[in-house]
TIGU-386931 format. One line per field, with one value per atom (N, C-alpha, C): residue number from 1; residue in three letters; atom name; y negated, z, x. Coordinates in Angstrom, 2 decimals, decimal comma, padded with zeros to 5 digits, m for minus. Atoms other than C-alpha are relative to their C-alpha. Example, Ala and Ser with C-alpha at 12.3 -4.5 7.8 and 13.67 -1.06 7.14 Angstrom:
<atoms>
k = c(1;1;1;2;2;2)
r = c(Ala;Ala;Ala;Ser;Ser;Ser)
a = c(N;CA;C;N;CA;C)
v = c(001,19;004,50;m001,20;001,19;001,06;m001,09)
w = c(000,00;007,80;000,00;m000,06;007,14;000,73)
u = c(000,89;012,30;000,90;m000,82;013,67;m000,77)
</atoms>
This chain:
<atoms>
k = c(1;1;1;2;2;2;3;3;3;4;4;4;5;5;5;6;6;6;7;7;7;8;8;8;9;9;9;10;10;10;11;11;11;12;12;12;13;13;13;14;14;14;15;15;15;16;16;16;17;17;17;18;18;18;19;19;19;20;20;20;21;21;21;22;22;22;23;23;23;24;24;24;25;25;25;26;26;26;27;27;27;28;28;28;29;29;29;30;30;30;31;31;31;32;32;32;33;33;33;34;34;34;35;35;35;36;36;36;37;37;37;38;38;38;39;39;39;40;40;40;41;41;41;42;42;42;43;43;43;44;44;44;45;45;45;46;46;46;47;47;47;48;48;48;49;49;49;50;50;50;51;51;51;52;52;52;53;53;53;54;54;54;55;55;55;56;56;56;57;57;57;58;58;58;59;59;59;60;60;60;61;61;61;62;62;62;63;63;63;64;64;64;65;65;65;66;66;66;67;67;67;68;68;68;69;69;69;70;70;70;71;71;71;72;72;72;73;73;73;74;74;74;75;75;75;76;76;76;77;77;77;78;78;78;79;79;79;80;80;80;81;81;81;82;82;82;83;83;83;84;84;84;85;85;85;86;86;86;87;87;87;88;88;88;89;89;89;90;90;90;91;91;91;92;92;92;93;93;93;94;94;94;95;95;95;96;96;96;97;97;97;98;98;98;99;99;99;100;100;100;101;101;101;102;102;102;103;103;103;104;104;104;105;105;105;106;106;106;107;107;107;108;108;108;109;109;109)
r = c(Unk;Unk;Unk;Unk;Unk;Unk;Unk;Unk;Unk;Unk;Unk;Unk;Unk;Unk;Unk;Unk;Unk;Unk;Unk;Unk;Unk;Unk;Unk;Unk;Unk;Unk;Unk;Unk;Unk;Unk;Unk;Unk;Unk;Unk;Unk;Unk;Unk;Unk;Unk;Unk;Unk;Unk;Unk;Unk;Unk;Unk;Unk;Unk;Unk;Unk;Unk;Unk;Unk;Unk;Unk;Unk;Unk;Unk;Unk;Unk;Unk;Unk;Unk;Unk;Unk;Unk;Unk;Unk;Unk;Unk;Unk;Unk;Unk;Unk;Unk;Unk;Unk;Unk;Unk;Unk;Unk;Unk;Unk;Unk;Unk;Unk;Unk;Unk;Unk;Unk;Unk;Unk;Unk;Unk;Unk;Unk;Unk;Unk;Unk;Unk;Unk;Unk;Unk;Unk;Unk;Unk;Unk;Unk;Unk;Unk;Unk;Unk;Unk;Unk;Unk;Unk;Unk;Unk;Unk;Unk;Unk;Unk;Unk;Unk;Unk;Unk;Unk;Unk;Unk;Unk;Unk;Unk;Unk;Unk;Unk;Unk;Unk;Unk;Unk;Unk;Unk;Unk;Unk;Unk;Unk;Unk;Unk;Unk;Unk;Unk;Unk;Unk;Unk;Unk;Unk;Unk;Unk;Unk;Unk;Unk;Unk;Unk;Unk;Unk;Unk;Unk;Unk;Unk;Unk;Unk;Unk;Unk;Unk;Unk;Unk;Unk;Unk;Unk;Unk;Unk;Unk;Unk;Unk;Unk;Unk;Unk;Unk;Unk;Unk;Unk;Unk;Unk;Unk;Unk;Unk;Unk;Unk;Unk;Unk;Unk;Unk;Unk;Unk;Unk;Unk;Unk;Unk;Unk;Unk;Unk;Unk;Unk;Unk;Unk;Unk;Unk;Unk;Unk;Unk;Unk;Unk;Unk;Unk;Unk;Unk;Unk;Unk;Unk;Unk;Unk;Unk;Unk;Unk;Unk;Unk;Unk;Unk;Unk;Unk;Unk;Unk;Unk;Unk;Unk;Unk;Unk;Unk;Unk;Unk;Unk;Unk;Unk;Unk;Unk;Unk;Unk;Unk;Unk;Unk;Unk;Unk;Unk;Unk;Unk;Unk;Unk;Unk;Unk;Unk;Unk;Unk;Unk;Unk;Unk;Unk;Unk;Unk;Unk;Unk;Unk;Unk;Unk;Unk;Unk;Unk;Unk;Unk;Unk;Unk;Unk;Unk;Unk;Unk;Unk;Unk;Unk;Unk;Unk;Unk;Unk;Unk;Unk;Unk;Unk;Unk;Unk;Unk;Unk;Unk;Unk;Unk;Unk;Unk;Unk;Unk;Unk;Unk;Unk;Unk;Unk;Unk;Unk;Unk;Unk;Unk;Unk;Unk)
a = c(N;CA;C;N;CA;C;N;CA;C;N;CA;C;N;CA;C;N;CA;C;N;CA;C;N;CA;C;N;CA;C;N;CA;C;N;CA;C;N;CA;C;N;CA;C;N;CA;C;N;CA;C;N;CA;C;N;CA;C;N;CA;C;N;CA;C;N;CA;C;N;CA;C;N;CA;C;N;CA;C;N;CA;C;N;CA;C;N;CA;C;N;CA;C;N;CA;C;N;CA;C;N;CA;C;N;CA;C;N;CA;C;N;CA;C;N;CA;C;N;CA;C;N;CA;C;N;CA;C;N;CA;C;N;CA;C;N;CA;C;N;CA;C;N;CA;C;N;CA;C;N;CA;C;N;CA;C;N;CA;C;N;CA;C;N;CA;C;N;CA;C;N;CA;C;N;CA;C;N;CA;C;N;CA;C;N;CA;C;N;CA;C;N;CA;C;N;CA;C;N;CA;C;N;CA;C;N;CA;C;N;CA;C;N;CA;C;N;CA;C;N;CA;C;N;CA;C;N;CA;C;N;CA;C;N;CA;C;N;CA;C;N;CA;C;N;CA;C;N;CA;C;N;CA;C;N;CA;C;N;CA;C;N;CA;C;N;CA;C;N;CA;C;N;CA;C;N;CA;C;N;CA;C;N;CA;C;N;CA;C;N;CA;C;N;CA;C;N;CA;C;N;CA;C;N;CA;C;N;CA;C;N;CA;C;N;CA;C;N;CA;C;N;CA;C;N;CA;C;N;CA;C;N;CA;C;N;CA;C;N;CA;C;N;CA;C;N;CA;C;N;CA;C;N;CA;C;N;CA;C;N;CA;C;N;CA;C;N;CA;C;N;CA;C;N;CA;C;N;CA;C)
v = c(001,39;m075,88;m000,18;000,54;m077,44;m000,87;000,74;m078,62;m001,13;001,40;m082,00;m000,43;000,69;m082,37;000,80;m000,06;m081,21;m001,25;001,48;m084,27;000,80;m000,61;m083,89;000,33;m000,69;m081,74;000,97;m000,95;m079,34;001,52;m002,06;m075,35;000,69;m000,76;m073,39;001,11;m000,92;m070,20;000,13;m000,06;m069,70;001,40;m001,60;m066,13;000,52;m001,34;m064,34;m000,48;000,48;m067,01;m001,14;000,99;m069,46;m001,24;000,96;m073,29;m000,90;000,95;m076,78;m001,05;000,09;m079,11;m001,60;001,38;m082,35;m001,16;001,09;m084,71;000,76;m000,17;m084,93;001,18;m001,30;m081,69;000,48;m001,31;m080,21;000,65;m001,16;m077,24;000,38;m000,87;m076,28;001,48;m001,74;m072,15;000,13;m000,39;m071,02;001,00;m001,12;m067,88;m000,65;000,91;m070,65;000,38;000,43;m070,42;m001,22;001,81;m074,51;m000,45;000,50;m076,63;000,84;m000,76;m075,55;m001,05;000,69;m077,43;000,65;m000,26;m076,74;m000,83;000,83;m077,48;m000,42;000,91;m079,77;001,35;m000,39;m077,49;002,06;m001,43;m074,30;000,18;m000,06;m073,44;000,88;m000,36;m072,93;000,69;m000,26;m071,15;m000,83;000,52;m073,97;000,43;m000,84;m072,91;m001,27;001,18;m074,59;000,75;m000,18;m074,86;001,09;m001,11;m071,58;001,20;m001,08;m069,46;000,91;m001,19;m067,66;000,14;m000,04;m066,65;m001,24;001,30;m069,47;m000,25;000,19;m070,98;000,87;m000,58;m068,77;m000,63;000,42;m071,39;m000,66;m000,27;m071,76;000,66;m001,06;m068,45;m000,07;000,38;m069,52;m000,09;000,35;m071,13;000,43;m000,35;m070,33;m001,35;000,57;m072,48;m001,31;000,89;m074,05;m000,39;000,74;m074,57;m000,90;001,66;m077,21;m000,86;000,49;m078,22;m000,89;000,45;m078,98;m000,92;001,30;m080,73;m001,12;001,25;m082,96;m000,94;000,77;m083,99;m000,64;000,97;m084,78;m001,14;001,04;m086,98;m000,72;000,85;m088,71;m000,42;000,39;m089,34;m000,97;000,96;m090,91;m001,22;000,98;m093,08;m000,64;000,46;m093,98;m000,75;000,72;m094,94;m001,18;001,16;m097,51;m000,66;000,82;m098,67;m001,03;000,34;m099,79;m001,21;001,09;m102,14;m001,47;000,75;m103,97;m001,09;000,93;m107,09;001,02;m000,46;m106,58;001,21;m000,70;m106,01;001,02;m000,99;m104,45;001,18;m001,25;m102,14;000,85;m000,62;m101,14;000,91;m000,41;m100,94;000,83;m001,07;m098,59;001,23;m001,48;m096,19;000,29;m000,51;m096,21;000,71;m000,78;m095,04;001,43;m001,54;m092,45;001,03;m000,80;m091,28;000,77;m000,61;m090,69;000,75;m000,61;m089,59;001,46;m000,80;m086,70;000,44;m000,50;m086,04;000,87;m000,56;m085,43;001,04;m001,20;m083,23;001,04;m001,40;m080,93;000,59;m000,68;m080,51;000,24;m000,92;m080,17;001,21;m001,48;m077,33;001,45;m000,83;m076,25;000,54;000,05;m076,76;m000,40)
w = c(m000,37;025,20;001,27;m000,85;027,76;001,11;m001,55;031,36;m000,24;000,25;030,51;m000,52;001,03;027,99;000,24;m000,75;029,98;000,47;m001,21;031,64;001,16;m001,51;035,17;000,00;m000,08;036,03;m000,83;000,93;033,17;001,25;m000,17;033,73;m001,18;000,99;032,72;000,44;m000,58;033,15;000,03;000,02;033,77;001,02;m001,11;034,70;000,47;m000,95;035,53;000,42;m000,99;037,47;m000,50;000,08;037,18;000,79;m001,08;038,32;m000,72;000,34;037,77;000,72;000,19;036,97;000,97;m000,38;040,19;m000,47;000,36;039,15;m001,27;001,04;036,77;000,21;m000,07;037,89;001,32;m000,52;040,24;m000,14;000,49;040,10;001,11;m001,30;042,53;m000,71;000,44;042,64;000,47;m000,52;042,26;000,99;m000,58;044,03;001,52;m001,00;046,96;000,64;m000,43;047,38;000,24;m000,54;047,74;m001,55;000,85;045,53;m000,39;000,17;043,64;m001,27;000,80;041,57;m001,09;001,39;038,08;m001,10;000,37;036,04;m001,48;001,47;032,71;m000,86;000,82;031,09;m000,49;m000,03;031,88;m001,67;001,53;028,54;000,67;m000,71;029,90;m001,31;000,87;028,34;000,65;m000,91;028,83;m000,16;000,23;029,19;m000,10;000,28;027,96;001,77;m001,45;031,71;m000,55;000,66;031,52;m000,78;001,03;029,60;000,91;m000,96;032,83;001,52;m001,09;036,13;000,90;m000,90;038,39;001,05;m001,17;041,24;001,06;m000,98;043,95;001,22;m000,61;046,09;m000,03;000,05;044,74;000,42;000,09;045,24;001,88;m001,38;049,43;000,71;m000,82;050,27;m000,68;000,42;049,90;000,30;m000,01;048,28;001,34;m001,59;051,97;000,56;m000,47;053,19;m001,29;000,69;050,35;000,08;000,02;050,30;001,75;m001,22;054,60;m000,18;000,29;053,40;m000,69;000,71;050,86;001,04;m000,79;053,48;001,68;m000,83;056,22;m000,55;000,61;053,76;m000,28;m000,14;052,74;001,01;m001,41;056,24;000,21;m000,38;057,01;m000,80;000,51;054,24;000,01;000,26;054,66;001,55;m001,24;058,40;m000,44;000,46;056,74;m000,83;001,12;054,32;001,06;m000,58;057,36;000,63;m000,13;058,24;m001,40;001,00;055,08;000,07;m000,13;054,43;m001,53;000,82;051,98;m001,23;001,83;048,20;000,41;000,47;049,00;000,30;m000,72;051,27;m000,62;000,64;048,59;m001,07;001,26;045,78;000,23;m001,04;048,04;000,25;m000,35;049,27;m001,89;001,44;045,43;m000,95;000,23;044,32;000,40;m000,20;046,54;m000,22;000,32;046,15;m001,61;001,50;042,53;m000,13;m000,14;042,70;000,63;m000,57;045,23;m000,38;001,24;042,57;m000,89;000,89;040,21;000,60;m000,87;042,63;000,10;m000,01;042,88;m001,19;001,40;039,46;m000,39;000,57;038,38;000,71;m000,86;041,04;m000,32;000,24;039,91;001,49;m001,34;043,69;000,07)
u = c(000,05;120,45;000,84;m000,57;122,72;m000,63;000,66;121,36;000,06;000,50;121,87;m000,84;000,80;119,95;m002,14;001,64;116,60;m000,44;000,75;114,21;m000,23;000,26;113,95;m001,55;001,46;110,89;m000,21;000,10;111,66;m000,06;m000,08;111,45;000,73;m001,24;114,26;000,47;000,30;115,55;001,52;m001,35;119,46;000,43;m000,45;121,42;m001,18;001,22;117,93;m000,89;000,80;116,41;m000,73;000,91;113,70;000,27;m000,18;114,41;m000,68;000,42;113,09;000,96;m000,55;115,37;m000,78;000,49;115,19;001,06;m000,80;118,15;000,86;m000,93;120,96;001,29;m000,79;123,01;m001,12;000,52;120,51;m001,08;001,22;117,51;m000,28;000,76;115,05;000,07;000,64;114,86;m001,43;001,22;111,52;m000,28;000,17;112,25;000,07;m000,28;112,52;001,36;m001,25;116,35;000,50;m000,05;116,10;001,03;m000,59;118,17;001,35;m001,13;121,21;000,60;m000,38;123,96;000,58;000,45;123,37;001,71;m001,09;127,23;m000,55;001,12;126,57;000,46;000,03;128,15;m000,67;001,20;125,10;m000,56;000,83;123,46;m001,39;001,26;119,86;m001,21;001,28;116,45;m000,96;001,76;113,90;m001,07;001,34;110,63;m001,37;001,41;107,16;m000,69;000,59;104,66;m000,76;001,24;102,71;000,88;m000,83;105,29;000,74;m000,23;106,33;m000,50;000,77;105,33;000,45;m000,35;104,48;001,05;m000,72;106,78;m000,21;000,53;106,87;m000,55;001,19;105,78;m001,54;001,23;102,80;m001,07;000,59;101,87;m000,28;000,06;102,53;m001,21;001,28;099,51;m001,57;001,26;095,73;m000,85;001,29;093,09;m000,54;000,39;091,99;001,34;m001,36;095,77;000,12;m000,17;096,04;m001,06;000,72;092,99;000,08;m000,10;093,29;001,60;m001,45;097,11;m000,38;000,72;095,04;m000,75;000,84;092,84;000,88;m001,00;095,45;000,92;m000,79;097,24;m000,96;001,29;094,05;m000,10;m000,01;093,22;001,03;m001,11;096,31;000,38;m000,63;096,61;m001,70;001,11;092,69;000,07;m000,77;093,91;000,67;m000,47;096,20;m000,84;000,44;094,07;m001,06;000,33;092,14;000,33;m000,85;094,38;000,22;m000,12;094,08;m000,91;001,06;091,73;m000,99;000,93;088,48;000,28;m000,09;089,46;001,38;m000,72;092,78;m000,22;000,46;091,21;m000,54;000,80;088,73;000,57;m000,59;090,91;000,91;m000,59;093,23;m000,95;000,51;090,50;m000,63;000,65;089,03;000,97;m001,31;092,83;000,20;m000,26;092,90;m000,92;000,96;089,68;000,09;m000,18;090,31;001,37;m001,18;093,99;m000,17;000,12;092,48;m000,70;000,61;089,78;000,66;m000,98;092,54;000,83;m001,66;095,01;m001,40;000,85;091,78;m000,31;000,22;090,94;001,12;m001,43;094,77;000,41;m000,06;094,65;m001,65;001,29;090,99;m000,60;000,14;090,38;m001,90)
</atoms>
């Protein structure tokens, strides 16, 4: 398959290496070498999520360092929401509350 024809956010594997594919010619490296420009005409192995070893930054932080990054971003946007009048205020912290529900269970946090 040809790099173009991935959606951004794919996982693919090109020359050896593992990337995920952020725009229309470029690829994050998982091995955290940062971005890299990907030519259209690469012929890539995409990969289904789960079909190889995770991002290496994943592997970075522990359990409580995301969990303490979830909760400084919460915080801060529960600070603004403060600033709001009644309903939007509500319907704001009831967003995030559930959105930060979800980022724990898609982490199994």
């Amino acid at each position: 398959m040809k790099f173009p024809q991935l959606p951004i956010g794919a996982r693919f594997r090109w020359q050896g290496d593992l990337y995920r594919k952020t725009g229309p010619m470029t690829a994050y490296a998982e091995t955290g070498a940062g971005q890299k420009l990907i030519p259209r005409s690469a012929v890539v192995e995409p990969l289904q999520d789960g079909a190889a070893e995770p991002p290496a930054a994943a592997a970075r932080f522990t359990a409580d360092e995301v969990q303490a990054a979830l909760r400084a971003l919460t915080d801060r946007l529960r600070a603004y929401a403060q600033t709001l009048d009644g309903s939007e205020r509500s319907t704001l912290e009831a967003h995030l509350e559930d959105a930060a529900r979800g980022f724990r269970a898609a982490l199994k946090l």
